[in-house]
N, C-alpha and C positions, 0 to 999 in steps of 0.2 A: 511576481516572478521569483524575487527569492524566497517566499512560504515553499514556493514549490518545489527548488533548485535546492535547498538546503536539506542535507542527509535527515533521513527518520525511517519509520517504520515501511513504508512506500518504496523509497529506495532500495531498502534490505529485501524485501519482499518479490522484489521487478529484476531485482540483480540476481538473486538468490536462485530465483527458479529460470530465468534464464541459462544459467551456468549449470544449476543443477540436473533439471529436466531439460529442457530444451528451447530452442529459440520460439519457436510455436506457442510453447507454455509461458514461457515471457512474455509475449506478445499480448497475450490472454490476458495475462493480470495486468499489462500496463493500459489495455483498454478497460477492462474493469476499474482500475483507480481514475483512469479520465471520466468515466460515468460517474463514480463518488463524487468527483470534482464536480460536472451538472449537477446531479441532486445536493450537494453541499449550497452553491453558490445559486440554484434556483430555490431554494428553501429560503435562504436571506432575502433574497428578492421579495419573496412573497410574504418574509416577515413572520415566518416558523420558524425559525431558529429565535428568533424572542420569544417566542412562546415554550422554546424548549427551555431555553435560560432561565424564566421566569419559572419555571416546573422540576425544584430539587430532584425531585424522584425518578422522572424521567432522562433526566442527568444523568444521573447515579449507576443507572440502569445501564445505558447508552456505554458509560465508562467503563461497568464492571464486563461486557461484553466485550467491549475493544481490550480490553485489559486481558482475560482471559482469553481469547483468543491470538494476540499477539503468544502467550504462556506455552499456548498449546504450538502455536510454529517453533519458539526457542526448543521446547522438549523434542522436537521431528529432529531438527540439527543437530541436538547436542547427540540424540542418540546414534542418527547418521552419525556423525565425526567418532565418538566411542566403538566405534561396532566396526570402523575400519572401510576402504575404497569398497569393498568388494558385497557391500549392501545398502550401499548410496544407491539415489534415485536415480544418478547419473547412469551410474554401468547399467541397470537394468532397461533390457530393451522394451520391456513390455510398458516401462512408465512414459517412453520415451515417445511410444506410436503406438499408443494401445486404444485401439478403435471404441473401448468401452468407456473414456476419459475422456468425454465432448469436452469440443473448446469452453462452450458455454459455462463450464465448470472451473475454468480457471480464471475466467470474466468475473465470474461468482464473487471469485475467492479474491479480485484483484477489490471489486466493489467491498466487499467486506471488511476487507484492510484498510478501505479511506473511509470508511465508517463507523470505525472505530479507532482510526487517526486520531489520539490526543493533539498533535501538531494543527491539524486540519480544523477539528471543533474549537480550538484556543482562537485559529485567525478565524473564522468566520463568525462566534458567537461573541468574538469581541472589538477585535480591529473593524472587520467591517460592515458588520452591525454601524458602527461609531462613525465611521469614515462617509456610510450611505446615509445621506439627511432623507428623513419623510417629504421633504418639498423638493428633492432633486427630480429632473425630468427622466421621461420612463428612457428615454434612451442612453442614458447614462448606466441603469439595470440591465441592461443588454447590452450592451459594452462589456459590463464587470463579468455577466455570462459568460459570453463570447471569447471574450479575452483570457478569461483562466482556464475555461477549457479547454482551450486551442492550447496554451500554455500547458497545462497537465498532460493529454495528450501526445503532445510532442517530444515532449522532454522523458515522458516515460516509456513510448517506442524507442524512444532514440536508445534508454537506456538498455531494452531489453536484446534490440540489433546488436549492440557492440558487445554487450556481455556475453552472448551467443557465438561471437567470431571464434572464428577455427584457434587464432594467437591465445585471445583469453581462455577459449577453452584449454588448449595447453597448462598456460600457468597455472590455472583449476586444478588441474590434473594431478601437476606435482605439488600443489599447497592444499590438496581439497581437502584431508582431515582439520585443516587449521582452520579454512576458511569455513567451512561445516562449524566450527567449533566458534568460530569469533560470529558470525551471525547468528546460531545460537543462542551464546551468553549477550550480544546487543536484544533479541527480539524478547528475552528472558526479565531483563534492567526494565526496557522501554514499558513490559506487559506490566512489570511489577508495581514499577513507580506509577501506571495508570491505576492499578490497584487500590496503590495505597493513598492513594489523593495526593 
C-alpha cells in the first residue's frame, strides 16, 4: 500500500490527465496503471521478473523506455504551460470528447506509465522478489495479486474522480500554466534520473 500511495510517475500522470483532459481520460489511465500493477505483480508470481533481473540488457532496455517516455510527457507539459491556457488540452473541446480518442487509448497510455515505473520495477524486482519465498503456499501469490491490485485500482480511480471535480478543476484553472509547468519539470527529473541509471 504505501509503494502505491506514495507520489511518482503514476500519480503525476492519473492527476495530470484528469485535470488536464478530463475525467473520462483519468479514468483510462488509472485503469491502465491497475493493469501494469496485474501484469507487474503476476510476472513476480510466476518468477519473470527474476528472469528480467537476471538479463542486463533486458533491463536496460525496459528503463531507457520508461525513461524516455516519462521525457516525452514532461516535454507535452512543459510546452502546454509555455504556450499559455489557451492551447492546453484542457480548453480544447475536441481533446476532451473527441470520438477518434478511444478510451482504450488512454488505458494504453495509463499501462505504459507502470511499465516503465522505475518505482514499480524497484518494489517488485526487489522487495518482493525477496519478501515471496519459493516454498511459500500458492495462496499466499494470490493474495499478493489480489491485494495490490485491488490497491492500484482504487487508489488510482479514486485519484482520477477527485482531480476531475468541478472545485479542483477551478483551482487548475487559475494555476494551470504552473501546474502544466511543475508536472512537467517532475515527469522531465523522474524520465531523466531513469535515464541516467
Amino acid at each position: 500500500m504505501l509503494a502505491v500511495l506514495s507520489p511518482g510517475p503514476n500519480f503525476l500522470a492519473v492527476t495530470g490527465t484528469a485535470m488536464t483532459v478530463s475525467r473520462r481520460a483519468g479514468l483510462g489511465l488509472a485503469l491502465g496503471v491497475g493493469c501494469g500493477t496485474l501484469c507487474w505483480s503476476s510476472m513476480t508470481m510466476l518468477g519473470l521478473t527474476a528472469v528480467l533481473a537476471a538479463s542486463a540488457d533486458t533491463a536496460l532496455l525496459l528503463r531507457w523506455a520508461g525513461g524516455a517516455y516519462l521525457m516525452f510527457l514532461g516535454y507535452k507539459s512543459l510546452r502546454a504551460a509555455f504556450r499559455g491556457p489557451k492551447h492546453t488540452v484542457a480548453t480544447d473541446p475536441r481533446l476532451i470528447a473527441d470520438p477518434d480518442r478511444p478510451f482504450w487509448r488512454y488505458i494504453r497510455r495509463g499501462l505504459i506509465v507502470q511499465a516503465g515505473n522505475p518505482k514499480a520495477a524497484l518494489f517488485w524486482l526487489s522487495v518482493m522478489s525477496i519478501v515471496l519465498r519459493p516454498d511459500a503456499p500458492a495462496w499466499v501469490a494470490v493474495a499478493i495479486v489480489a491485494g495490490t491490485t485491488t490497491i492500484s485500482f482504487s487508489w488510482h480511480l479514486t485519484l482520477a474522480w477527485f482531480f476531475s471535480t468541478p472545485a479542483v478543476m477551478r483551482v487548475y484553472r487559475r494555476a494551470q500554466r504552473t501546474i502544466e509547468g511543475v508536472l512537467g519539470a517532475a515527469f522531465l527529473i523522474l524520465g531523466g534520473k531513469l535515464l541516467a541509471g
